[in-house]
VOPAGU-2260 file (C-alpha; in pm, 1 decimal, decimal comma):
REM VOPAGU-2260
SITE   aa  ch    i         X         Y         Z
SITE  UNK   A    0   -1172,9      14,3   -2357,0
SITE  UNK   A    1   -1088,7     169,8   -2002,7
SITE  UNK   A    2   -1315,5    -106,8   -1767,0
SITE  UNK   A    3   -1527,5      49,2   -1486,0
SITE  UNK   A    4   -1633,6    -162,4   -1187,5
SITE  UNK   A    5   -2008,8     -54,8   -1134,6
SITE  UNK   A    6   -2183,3     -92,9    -784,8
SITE  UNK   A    7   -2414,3    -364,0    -906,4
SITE  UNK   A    8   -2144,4    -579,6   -1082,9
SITE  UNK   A    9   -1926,0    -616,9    -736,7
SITE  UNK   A   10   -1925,3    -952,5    -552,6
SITE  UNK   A   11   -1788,4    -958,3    -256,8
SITE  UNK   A   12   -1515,2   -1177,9    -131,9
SITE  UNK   A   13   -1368,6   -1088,3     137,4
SITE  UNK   A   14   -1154,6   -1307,2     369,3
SITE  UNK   A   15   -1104,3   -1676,6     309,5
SITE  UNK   A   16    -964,1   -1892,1     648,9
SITE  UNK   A   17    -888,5   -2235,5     562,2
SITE  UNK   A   18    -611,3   -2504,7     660,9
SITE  UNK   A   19    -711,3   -2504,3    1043,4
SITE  UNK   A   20   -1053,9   -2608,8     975,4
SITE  UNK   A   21    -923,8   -2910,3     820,4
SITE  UNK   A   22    -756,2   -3068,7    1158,1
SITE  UNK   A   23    -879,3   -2838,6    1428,4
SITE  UNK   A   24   -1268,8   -2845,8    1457,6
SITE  UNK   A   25   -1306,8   -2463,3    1323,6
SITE  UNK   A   26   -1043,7   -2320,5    1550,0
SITE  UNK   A   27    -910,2   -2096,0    1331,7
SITE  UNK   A   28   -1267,4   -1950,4    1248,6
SITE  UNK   A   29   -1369,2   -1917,2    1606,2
SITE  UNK   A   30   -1008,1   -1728,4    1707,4
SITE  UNK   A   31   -1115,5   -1504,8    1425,5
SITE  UNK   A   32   -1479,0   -1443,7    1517,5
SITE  UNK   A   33   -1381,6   -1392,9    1861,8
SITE  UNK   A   34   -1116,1   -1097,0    1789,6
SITE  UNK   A   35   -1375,4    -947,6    1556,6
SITE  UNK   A   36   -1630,5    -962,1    1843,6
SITE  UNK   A   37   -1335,2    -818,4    2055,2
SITE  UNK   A   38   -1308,3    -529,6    1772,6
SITE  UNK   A   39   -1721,8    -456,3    1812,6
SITE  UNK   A   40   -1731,8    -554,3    1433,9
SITE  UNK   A   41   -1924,5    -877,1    1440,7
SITE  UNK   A   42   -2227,3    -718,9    1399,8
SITE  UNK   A   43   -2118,6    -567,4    1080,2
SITE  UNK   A   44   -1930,8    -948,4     980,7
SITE  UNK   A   45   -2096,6   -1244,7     794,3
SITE  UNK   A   46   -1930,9   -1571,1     754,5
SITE  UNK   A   47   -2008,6   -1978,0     620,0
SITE  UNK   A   48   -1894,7   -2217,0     603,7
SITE  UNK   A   49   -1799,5   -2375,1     258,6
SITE  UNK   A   50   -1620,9   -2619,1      91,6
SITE  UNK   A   51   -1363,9   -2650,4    -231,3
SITE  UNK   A   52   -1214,5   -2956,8    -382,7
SITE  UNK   A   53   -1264,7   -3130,6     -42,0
SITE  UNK   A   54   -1070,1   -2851,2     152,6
SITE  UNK   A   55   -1352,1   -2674,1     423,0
SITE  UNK   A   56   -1291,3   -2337,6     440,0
SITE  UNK   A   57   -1449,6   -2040,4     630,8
SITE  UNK   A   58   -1573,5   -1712,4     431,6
SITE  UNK   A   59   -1648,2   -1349,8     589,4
SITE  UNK   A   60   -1755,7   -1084,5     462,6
SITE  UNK   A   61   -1923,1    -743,0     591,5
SITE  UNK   A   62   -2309,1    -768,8     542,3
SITE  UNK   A   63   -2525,8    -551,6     313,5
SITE  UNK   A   64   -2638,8    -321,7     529,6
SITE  UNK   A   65   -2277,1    -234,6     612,6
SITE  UNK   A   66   -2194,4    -177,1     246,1
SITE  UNK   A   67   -2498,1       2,8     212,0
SITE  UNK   A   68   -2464,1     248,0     522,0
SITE  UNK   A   69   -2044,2     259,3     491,6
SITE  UNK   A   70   -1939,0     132,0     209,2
SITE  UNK   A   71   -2117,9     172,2    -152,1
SITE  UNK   A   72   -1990,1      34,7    -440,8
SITE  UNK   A   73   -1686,7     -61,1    -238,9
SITE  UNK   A   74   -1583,9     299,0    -183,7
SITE  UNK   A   75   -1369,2     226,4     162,4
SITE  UNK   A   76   -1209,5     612,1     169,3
SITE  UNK   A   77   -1511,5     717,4     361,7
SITE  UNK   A   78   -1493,9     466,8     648,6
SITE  UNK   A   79   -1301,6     632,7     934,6
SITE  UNK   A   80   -1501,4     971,2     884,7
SITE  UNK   A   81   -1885,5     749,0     912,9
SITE  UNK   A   82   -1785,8     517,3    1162,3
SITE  UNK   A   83   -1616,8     788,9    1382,1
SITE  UNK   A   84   -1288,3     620,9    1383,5
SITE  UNK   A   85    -978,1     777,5    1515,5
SITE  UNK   A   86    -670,4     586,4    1382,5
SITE  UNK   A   87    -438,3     812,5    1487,9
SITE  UNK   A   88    -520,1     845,9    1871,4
SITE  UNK   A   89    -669,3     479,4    1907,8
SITE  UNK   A   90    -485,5     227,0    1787,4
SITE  UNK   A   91    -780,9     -48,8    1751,2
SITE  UNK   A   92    -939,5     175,8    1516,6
SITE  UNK   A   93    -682,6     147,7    1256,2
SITE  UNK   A   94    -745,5    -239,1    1285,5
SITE  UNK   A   95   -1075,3    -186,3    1290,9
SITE  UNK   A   96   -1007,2       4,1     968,4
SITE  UNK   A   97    -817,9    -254,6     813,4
SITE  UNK   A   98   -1033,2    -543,4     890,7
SITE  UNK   A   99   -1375,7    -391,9     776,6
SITE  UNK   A  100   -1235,2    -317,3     467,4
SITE  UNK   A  101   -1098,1    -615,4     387,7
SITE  UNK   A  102   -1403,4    -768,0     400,1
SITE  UNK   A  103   -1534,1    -556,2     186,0
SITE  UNK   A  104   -1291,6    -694,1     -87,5
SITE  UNK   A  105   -1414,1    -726,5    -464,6
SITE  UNK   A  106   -1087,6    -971,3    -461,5
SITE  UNK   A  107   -1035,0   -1258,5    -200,0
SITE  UNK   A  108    -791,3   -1254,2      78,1
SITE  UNK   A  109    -691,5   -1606,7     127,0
SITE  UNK   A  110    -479,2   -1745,9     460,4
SITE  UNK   A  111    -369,6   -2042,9     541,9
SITE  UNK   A  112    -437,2   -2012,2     936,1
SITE  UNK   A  113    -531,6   -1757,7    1159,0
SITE  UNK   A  114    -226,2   -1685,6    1257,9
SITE  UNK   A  115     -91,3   -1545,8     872,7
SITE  UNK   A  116    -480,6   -1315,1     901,7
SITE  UNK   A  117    -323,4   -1135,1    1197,3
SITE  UNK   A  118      -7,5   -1117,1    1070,6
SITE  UNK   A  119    -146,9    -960,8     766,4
SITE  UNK   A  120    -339,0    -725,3     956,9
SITE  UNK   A  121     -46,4    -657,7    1193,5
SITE  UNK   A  122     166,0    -561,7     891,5
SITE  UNK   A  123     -67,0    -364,6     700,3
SITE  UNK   A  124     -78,2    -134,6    1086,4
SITE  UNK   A  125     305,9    -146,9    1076,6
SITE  UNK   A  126     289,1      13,6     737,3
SITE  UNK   A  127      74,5     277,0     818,9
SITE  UNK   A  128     244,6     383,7    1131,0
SITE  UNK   A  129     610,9     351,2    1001,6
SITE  UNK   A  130     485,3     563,6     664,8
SITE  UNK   A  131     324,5     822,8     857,1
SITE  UNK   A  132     661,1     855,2    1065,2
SITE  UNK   A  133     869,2     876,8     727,7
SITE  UNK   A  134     996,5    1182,5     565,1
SITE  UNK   A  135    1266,9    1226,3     312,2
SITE  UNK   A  136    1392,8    1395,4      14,4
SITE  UNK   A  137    1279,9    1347,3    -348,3
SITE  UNK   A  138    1602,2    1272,1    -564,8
SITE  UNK   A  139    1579,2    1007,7    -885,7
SITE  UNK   A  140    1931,7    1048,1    -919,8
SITE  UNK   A  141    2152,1    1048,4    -630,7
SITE  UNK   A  142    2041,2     799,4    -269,3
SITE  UNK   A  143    2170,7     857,6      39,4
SITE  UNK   A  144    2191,0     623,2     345,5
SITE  UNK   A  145    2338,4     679,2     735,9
SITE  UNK   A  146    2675,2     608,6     648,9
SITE  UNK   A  147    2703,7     417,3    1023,4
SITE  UNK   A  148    2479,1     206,6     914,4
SITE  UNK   A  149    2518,4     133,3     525,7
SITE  UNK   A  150    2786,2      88,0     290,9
SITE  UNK   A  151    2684,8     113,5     -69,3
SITE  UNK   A  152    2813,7    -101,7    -387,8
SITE  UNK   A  153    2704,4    -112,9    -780,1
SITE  UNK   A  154    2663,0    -456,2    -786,9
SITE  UNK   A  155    2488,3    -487,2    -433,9
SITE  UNK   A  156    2329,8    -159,3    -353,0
SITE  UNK   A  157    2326,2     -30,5     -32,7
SITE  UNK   A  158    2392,3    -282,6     222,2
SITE  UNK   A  159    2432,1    -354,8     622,4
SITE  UNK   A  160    2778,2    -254,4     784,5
SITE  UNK   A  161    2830,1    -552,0    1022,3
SITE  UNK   A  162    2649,2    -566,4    1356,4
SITE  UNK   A  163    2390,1    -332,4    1252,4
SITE  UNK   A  164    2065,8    -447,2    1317,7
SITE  UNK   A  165    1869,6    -409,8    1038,9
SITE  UNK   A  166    1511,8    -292,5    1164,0
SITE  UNK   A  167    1739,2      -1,4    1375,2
SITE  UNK   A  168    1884,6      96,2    1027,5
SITE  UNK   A  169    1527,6     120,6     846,2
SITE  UNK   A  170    1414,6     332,9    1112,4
SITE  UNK   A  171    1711,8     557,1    1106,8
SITE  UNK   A  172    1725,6     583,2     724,4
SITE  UNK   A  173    1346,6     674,6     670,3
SITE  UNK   A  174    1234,6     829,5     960,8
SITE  UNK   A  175    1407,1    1181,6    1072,1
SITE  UNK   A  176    1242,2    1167,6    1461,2
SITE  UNK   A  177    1532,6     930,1    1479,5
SITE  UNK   A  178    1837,1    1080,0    1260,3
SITE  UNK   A  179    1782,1    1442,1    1216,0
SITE  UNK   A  180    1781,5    1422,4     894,6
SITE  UNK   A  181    1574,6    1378,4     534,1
SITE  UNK   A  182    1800,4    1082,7     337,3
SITE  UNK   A  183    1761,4    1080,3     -46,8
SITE  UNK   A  184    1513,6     851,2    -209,2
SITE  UNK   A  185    1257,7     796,5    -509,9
SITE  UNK   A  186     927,1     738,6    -477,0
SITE  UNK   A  187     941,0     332,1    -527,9
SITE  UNK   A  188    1266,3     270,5    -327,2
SITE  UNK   A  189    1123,2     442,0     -39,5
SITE  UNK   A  190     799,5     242,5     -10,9
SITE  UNK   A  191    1074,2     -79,0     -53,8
SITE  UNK   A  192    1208,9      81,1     275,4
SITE  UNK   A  193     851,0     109,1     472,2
SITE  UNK   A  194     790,2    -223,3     328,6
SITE  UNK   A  195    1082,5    -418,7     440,1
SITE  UNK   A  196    1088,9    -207,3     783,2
SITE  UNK   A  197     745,8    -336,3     815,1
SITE  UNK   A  198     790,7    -708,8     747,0
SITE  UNK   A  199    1045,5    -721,4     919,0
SITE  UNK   A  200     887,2    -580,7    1210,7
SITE  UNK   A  201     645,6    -859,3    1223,3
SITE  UNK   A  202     897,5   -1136,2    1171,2
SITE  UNK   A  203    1057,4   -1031,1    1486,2
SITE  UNK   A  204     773,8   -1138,5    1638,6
SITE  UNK   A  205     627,8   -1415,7    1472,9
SITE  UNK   A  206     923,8   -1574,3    1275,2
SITE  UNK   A  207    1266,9   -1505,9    1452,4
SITE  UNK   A  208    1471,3   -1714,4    1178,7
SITE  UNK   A  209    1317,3   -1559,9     875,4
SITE  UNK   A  210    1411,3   -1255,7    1030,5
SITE  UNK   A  211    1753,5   -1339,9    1080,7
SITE  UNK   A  212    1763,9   -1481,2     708,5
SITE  UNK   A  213    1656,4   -1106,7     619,4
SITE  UNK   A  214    1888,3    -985,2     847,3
SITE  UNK   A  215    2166,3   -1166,1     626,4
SITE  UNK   A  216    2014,3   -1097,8     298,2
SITE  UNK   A  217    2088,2    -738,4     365,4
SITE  UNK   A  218    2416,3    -776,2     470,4
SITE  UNK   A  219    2503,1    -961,2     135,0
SITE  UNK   A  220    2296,3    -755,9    -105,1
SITE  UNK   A  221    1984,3    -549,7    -145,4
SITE  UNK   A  222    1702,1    -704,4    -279,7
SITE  UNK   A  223    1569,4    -384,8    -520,8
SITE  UNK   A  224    1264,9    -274,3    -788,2
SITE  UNK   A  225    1089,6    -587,6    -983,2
SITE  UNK   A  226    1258,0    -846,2    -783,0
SITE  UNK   A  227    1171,8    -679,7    -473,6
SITE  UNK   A  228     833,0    -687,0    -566,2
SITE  UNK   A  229     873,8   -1103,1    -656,1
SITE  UNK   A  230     992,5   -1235,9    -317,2
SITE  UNK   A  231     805,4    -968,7     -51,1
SITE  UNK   A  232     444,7    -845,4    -246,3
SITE  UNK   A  233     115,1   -1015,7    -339,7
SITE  UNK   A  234     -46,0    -831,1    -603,6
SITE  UNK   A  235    -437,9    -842,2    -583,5
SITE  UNK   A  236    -672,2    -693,6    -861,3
SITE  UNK   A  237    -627,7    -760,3   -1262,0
SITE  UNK   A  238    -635,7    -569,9   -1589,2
SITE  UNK   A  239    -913,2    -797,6   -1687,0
SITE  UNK   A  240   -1108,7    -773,8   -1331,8
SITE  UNK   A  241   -1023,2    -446,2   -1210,4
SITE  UNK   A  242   -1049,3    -293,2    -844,5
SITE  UNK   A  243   -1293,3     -19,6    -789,2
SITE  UNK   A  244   -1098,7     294,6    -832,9
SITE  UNK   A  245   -1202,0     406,5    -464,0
SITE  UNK   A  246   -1141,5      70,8    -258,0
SITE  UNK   A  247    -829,4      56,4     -77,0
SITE  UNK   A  248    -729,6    -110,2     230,3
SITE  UNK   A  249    -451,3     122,3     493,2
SITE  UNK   A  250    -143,0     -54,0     426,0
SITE  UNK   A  251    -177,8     -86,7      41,0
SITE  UNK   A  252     106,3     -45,3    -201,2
SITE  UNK   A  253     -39,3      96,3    -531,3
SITE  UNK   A  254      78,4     348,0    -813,0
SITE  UNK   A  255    -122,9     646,3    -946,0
SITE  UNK   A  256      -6,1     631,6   -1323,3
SITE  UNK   A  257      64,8    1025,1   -1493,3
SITE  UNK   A  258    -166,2     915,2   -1793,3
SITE  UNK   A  259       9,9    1264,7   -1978,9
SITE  UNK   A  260     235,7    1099,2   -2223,2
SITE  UNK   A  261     507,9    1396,9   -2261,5
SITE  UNK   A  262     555,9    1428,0   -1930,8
SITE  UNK   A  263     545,9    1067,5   -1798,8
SITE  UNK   A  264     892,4    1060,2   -1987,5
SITE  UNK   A  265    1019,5    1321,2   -1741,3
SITE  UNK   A  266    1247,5    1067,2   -1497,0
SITE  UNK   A  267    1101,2    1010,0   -1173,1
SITE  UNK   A  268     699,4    1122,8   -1324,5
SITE  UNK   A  269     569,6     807,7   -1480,3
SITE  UNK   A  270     382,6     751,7   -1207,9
SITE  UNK   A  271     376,9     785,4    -805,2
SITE  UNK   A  272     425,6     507,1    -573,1
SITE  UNK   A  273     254,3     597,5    -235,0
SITE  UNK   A  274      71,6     350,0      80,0
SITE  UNK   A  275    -273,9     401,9     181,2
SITE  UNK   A  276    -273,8     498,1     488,1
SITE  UNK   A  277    -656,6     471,0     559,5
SITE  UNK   A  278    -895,7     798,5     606,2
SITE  UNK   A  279    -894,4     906,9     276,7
SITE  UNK   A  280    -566,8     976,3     249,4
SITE  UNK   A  281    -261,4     859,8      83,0
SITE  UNK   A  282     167,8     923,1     163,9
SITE  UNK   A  283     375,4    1250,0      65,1
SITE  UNK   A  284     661,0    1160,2     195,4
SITE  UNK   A  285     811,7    1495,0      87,1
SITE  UNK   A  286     557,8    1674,3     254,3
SITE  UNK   A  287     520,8    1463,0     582,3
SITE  UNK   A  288     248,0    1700,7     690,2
SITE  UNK   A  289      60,8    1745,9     392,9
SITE  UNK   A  290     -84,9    1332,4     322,9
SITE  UNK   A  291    -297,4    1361,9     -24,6
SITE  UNK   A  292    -648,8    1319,4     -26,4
SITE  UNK   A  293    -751,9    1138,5    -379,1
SITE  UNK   A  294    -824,2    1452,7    -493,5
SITE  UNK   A  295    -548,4    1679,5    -417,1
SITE  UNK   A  296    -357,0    1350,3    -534,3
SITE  UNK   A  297    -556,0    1359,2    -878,5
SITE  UNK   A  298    -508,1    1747,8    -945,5
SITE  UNK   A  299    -121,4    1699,4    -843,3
SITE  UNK   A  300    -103,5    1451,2   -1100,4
SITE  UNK   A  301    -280,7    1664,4   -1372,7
SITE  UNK   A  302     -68,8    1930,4   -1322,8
SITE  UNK   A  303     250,2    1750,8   -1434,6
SITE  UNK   A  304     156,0    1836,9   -1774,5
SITE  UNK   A  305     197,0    2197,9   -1721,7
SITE  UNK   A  306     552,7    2214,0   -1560,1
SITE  UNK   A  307     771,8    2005,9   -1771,1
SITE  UNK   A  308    1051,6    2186,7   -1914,8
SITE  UNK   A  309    1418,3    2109,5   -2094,5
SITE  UNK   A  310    1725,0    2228,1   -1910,2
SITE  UNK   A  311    2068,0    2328,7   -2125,5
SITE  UNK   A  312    2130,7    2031,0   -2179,0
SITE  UNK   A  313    1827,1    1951,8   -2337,6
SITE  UNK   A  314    1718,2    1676,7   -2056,7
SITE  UNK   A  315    1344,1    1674,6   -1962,4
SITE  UNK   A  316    1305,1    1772,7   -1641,2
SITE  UNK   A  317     939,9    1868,6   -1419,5
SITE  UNK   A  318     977,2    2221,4   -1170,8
SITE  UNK   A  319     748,4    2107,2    -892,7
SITE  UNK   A  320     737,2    2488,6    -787,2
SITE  UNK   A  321     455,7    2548,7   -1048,1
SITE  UNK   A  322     312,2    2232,8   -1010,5
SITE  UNK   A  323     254,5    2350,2    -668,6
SITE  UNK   A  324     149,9    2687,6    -813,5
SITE  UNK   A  325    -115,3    2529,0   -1075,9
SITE  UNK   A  326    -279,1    2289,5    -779,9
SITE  UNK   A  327    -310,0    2630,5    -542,8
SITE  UNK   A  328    -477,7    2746,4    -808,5
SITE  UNK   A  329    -716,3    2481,9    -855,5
SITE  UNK   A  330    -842,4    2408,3    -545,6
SITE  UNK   A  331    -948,8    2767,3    -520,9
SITE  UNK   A  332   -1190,0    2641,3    -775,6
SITE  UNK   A  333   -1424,6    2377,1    -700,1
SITE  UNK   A  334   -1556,7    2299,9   -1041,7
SITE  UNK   A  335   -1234,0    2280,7   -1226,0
SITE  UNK   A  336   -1129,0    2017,6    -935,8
SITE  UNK   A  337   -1426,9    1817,2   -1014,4
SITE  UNK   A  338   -1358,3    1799,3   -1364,9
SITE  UNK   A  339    -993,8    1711,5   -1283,4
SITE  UNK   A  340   -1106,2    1431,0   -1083,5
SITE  UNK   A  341   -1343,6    1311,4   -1259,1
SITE  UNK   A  342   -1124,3    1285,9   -1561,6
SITE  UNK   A  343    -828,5    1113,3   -1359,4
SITE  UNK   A  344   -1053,7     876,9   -1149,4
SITE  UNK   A  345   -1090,0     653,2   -1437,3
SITE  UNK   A  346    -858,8     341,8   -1470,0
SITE  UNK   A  347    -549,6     369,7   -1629,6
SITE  UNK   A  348    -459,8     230,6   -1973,3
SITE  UNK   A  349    -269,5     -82,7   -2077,5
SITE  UNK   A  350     139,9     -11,3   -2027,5
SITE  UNK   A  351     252,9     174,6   -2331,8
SITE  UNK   A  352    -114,8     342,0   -2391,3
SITE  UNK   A  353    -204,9     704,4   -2347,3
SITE  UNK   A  354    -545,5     717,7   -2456,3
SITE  UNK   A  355    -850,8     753,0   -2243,2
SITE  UNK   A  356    -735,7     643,5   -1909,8
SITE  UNK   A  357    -726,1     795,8   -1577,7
SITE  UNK   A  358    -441,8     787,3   -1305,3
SITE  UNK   A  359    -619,7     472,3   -1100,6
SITE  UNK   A  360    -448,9     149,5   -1120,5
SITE  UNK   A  361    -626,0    -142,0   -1161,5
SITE  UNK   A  362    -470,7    -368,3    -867,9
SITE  UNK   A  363    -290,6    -329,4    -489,8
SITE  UNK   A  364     -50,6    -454,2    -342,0
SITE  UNK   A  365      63,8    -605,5       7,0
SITE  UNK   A  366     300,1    -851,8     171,4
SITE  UNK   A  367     340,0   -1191,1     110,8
SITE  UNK   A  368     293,1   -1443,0     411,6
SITE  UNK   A  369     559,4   -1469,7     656,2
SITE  UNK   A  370     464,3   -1703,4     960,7
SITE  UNK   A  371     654,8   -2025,2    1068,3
SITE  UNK   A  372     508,7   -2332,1     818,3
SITE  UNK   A  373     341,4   -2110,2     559,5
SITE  UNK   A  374     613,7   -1857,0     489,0
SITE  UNK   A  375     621,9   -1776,7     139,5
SITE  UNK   A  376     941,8   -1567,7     172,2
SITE  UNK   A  377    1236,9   -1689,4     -70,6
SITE  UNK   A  378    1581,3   -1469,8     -88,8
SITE  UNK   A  379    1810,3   -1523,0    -346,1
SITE  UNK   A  380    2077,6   -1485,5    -122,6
């Protein structure tokens, strides 16, 4: 049975702050309160104090009347538009952004220390901005890299010529401002690019020998697909306790599944890898200008199923020219987008299932820690 979060069933959890509290008095708890307070948020922010196996800890959440008034049944995609935020042109609203709707998490956010919170938060902003900057070219088959800047290998991927720093290289393979041009990339490598861009952004500020660790990796070997996901991501959310298929935090990884069976064989269309990027809306990175909404990401979706085709040779392949012709035509109809949505808002089925499920996946994901003392960052090397 496809699982549902309902409004009533929701417990909020939040953020939990512990380890300071143990040695410091509550420092890390005051720091915290204060840059709320600094944010204008504490009025929306309740917190305790609490205790587990011996270890104090501080919890915050966003009160009821938030969740009520901004909020309901953890739907964050409406935040920016009721609160008036502009996280394009300010750049404390997309914290703001962030914050508030992490604690409006179904799922706990635990740190360590204040310092790994606002590193979180830090590198949930870099994701945002780097993704919005990124544009490239679809391609499951071929890649392409600045060939001043990467040399490429079967057995170790694209790596870092020597000397080339590689934050500079990130920047210059994803985002075109910088190179001029669109590199080639799937879906799921190129969110490995914003994601390591990102992280690595932060350790340059917070962790200068992690960095350079990176820094090495990279020059070695790439670190690619599930085991990327095993050293840099923290995956929150279950099959068995689902998210709330509207609650998203800006800086989320996550993957719309194509719940069409026939065409989720098509290479490249099981699925979409994209970042929330906070507002409602959600990455094209083949479309810069065009960010989905989760609707026009929902009837996109659909619409695979009615563009598939076999070329001479007999391979399955999708022609995204009338997939773009069958979502125009859509979205000139209100109703039939409804009906579309509501049909691919539900949660997706178990892997290998194509049943009743939607395109919403049950979890997110985001970095792992990556401050001095509680790094949790382990390259194989």
């Amino acid at each position: 049975m496809n699982v549902v979060n309902h409004p009533s069933e929701l417990r909020l959890w939040g953020i939990r702050l512990s380890g300071e509290t143990q040695h410091d008095g509550g420092a890390g708890r005051q720091r915290f309160s204060a840059y709320l307070k600094s944010l204008g948020l504490d009025r929306f922010v309740q917190s305790s104090g609490e205790s587990s196996h011996g270890t104090p800890f501080s919890q915050f959440t966003v009160n009821e009347a938030f969740m009520r008034d901004f909020a309901p049944g953890c739907d964050t995609t409406q935040l920016c538009q009721k609160m008036g935020l502009d996280t394009h042109g300010v750049s404390e609203d997309l914290e703001r952004e962030i914050v508030l709707a992490m604690l409006a998490s179904p799922a706990p956010f635990l740190f360590p220390s204040c310092d790994e919170l606002m590193s979180a938060v830090r590198i949930r902003k870099n994701i945002v901005q780097n993704a919005r900057r990124t544009a490239l070219a679809f391609d499951t088959e071929h890649a392409e890299r600045p060939e001043d800047y990467w040399v490429y290998d079967l057995a170790r991927g694209f790596t870092l010529k020597p000397g080339k720093p590689l934050i500079e290289a990130l920047q210059k393979t994803t985002q075109p401002d910088r190179s001029g041009k669109l590199y080639s990339f799937s879906c799921y490598r190129a969110t490995e690019y914003v994601l390591l861009l990102s992280i690595a952004q932060e350790l340059a500020e917070c962790n200068a020998s992690v960095l350079a660790q990176l820094q090495q990796q990279w020059e070695t070997r790439a670190i690619m697909s599930g085991q990327f996901h095993d050293v840099f991501l923290h995956e929150y959310g279950s099959m068995a306790e689902p998210l709330p298929p509207k609650y998203y935090v800006p800086g989320d990884r996550l993957w719309f599944r194509n719940p069409d069976e026939p065409s989720s064989n098509v290479e490249g269309y099981e699925g979409s890898w994209v970042f929330y990027l906070g507002d409602g809306l959600f990455t094209n990175f083949w479309k810069r200008d065009q960010p989905f909404t989760l609707r026009s990401k929902c009837v996109e979706l659909f619409h695979w199923r009615n563009a598939t085709y076999r070329n001479g040779d007999g391979k399955l392949l999708m022609d995204d020219a009338v997939v773009d012709e069958h979502v125009a035509q859509s979205l000139q109809d209100e109703a039939e987008v409804d009906r579309i949505v509501a049909r691919m808002l539900r949660l997706r089925d178990p892997g290998g299932v194509y049943r009743d499920g939607g395109c919403i996946d049950t979890t997110r994901e985001c970095a792992r820690r990556v401050c001095a003392g509680t790094c949790e960052l382990v390259f194989p090397g």
